[in-house]
N, C-alpha and C positions, 0 to 999 in steps of 0.2 A: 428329525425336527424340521419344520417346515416355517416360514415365516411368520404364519399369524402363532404358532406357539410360542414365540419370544413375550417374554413380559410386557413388554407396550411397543418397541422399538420397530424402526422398518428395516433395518442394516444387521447384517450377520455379522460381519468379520471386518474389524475398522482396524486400521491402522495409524498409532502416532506418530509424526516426526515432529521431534523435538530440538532446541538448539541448545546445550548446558550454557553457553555462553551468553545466550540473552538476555536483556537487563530484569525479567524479572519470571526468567524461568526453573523453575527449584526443581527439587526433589520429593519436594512436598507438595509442592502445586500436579506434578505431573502423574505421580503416588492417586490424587483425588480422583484428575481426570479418567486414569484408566479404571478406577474401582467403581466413575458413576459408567462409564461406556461398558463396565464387563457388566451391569443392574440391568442395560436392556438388549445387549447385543449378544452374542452366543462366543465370540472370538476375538480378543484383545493383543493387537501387537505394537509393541515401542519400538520406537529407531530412535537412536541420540545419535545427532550428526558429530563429525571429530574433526572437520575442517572445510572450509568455503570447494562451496561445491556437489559438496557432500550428499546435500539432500534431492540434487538434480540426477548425480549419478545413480544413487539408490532409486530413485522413481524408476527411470528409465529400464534397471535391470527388473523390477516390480512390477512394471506394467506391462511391457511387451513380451513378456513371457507368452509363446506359442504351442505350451504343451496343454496337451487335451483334459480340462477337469482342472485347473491350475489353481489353487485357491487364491484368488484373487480378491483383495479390499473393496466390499460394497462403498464406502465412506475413508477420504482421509481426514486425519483432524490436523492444523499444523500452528504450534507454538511456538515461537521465538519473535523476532524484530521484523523487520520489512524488507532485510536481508532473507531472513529466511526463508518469508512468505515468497519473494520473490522467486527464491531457489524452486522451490516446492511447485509451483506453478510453470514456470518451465518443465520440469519433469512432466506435470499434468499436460501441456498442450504439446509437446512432442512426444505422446505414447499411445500406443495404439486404444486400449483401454482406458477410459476417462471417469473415474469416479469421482462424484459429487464429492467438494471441498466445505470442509468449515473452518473458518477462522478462529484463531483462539487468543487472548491475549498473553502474552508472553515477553514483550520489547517493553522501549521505556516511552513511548505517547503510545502507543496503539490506536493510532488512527486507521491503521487498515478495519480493526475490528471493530470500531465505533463506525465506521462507514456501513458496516453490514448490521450491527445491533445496535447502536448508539453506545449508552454504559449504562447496560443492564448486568447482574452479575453476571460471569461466565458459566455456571452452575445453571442459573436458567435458561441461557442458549445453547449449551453443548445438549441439556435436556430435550428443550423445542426441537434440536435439529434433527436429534436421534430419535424422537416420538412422530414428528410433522405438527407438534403443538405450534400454532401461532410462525409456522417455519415456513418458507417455499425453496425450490430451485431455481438460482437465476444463472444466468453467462453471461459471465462478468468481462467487459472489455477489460483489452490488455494494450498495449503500447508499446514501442519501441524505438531505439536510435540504430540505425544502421551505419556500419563501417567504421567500427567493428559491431555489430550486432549487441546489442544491450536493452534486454526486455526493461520495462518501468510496470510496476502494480500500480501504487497510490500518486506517483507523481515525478516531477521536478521541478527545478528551480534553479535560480541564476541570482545573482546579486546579492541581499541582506540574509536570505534565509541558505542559501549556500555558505557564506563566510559563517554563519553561526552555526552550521550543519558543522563546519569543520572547528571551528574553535569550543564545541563543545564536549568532544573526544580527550581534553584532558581536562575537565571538569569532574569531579568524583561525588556526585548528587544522585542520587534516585530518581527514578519517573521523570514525569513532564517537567517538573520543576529544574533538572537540569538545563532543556532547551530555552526556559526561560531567564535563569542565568546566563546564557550563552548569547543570548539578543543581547540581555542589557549590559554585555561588558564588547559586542563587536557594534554597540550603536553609538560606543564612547568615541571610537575612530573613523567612523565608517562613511565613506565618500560614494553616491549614485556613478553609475558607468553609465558612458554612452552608448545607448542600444538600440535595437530594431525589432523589430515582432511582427510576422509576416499569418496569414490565418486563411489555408487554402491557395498562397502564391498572392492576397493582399494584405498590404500593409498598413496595420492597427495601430502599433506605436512608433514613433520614432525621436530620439531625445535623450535627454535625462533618465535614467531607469533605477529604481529604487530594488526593485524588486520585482521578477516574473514569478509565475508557477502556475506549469500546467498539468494535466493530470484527469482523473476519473475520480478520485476519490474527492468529498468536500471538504476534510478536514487536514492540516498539516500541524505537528506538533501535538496531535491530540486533542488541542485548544482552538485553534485559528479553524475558523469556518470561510476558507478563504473562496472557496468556489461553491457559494448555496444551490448554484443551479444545476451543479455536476448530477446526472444520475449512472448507475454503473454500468447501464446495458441499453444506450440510446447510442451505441456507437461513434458518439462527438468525443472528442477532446474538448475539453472548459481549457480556458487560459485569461488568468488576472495580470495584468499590470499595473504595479504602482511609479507613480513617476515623482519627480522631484518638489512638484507644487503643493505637495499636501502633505504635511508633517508627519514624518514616519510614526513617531507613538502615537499620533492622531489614529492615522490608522490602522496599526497593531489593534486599538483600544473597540474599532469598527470592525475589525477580523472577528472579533470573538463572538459575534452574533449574527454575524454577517451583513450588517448595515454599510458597509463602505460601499456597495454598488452604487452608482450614482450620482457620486460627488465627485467635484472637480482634483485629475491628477487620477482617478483610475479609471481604466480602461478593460472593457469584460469581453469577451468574446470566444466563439462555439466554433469548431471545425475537424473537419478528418487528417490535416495535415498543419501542425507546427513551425518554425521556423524562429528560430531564437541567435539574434545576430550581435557582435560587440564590432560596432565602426569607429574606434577610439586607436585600431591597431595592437592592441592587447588582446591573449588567450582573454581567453570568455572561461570562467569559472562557472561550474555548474556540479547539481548533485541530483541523483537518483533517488527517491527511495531511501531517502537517509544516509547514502554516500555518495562522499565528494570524489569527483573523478577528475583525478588530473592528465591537463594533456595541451596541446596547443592549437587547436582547433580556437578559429573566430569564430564558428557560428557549429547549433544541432538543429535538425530537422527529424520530430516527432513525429510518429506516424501511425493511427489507431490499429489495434486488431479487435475486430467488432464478435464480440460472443466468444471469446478464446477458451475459456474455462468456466466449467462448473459451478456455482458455489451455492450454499446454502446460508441463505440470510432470516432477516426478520420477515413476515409476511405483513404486508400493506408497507414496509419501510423503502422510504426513496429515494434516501443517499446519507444520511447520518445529517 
């Protein structure tokens, strides 16, 4: 069988990694997936990860395979949280063999996946991306914190949306609607740090800080369109600061369409290198990707990797 004899599809042999842990990855979602990927593909394989890590190690052994004929994954598909994606992508840019990514949604905002389709059902983009209906291949920057080394996909953050990052893990809600109970009970206590934002080695903010977040991706929580201007593959880090002069629910309420550029108390700014500082003498709280990482570090310094990975998105789409 040769490619154009597949039913409509351009991918022989896809493989899923899936997380059973993620907030909203079943047995029955992943059941659909593989029955519409076996409708165009010739070879259908699952992986369910069984603990952090898991799906970086599996890549690696899956891709660098150096035997001759190796059946190797035209397409990976990968479901779970922003953990996972992140896992999953690792693997991808450390293997020798680099096959096109599709995002799936799986986690509880799926902003990674709204970044690449908006929300459209998953049924019509796992379709597009296995036909090239309406689909393309982009390389997707990726980002990082060094020492200790810790890739970022969709972002981070420091301030309101980290403490809510963290106070929302024992909340027991579904979907988005958890991280937005998680604002509205860490905005009951919640005090601005003093902070620094440095963009390239200059410095953008300095003061009051409500909240950072920087990143590739435009949306956090699924909901917040915090960086309209992020695109995935221009190489820049986006990075928003909100500072103390302008009402936090003000502008949560301007996140969600992205109108807060330009009003007094946020500060927007493009660059290849980060720098996210607390001059208050307290750790600096921050989260990745949907976790919070503790440590005592005053300050990170982000740092793009421009084109790192594969992925297949919406076509004409340019950042969610």
């Amino acid at each position: 069988m040769t490619i154009n004899d597949l039913p409509c599809g351009r991918y022989r042999r896809v493989t899923i990694i899936a997380n059973p842990a993620a907030g909203s990855t079943t047995d029955a979602r992943i059941a659909s997936m593989e029955s519409l990927c076996a409708d165009l593909c010739e070879h259908v394989d699952v992986f369910w990860t069984k603990h952090k890590g898991h799906a970086t190690d599996f890549l690696a052994s899956l891709l660098n395979q150096e035997v001759p004929g190796a059946d190797l994954p035209d397409v990976l598909v990968s479901v779970g949280g922003d953990g996972t994606l992140r896992e999953v992508m690792d693997g991808i840019r450390r293997s020798r063999h680099r096959p096109p990514l599709i995002v799936m949604p799986g986690g509880t905002g799926n902003s990674n996946y709204r970044s690449l389709w908006d929300d459209i059902p998953w049924e019509t983009a796992l379709h597009s991306a296995l036909t090239g209906g309406a689909a393309a291949v982009r390389k997707l920057d990726l980002a990082r914190i060094s020492s200790p080394e810790r890739l970022i996909v969709l972002g981070a953050s420091t301030g309101l949306f980290a403490a809510a990052t963290a106070e929302s893990r024992s909340i027991p809600i579904p979907g988005r609607d958890r991280y937005q109970e998680a604002i509205s009970r860490t905005l009951k206590n919640y005090k601005p740090y003093m902070g620094r934002v440095l963009v390239d080695g200059r410095v953008v903010h300095s003061g009051a800080t409500t909240l950072v977040n920087v990143g590739g991706g435009r949306h956090r929580a699924g909901v917040y369109n915090i960086l309209p201007r992020s695109l995935p593959d221009d190489a820049l880090l986006d990075v928003c600061v909100l500072d103390a002069s302008l009402p936090t629910r003000t502008a949560l309420d301007l996140m969600r369409t992205g109108e807060h550029l330009g009003h007094p108390g946020v500060t927007y700014a493009q660059g290849a290198e980060i720098t996210l500082e607390r001059i208050d003498g307290s750790p600096l709280q921050f989260e990745t990707d949907g976790e919070v990482v503790t440590s005592n570090r005053h300050s990170i310094t982000i740092k793009v990797l421009p084109g790192a990975v594969p992925v297949i998105a919406r076509d004409q789409h340019q950042g969610g």
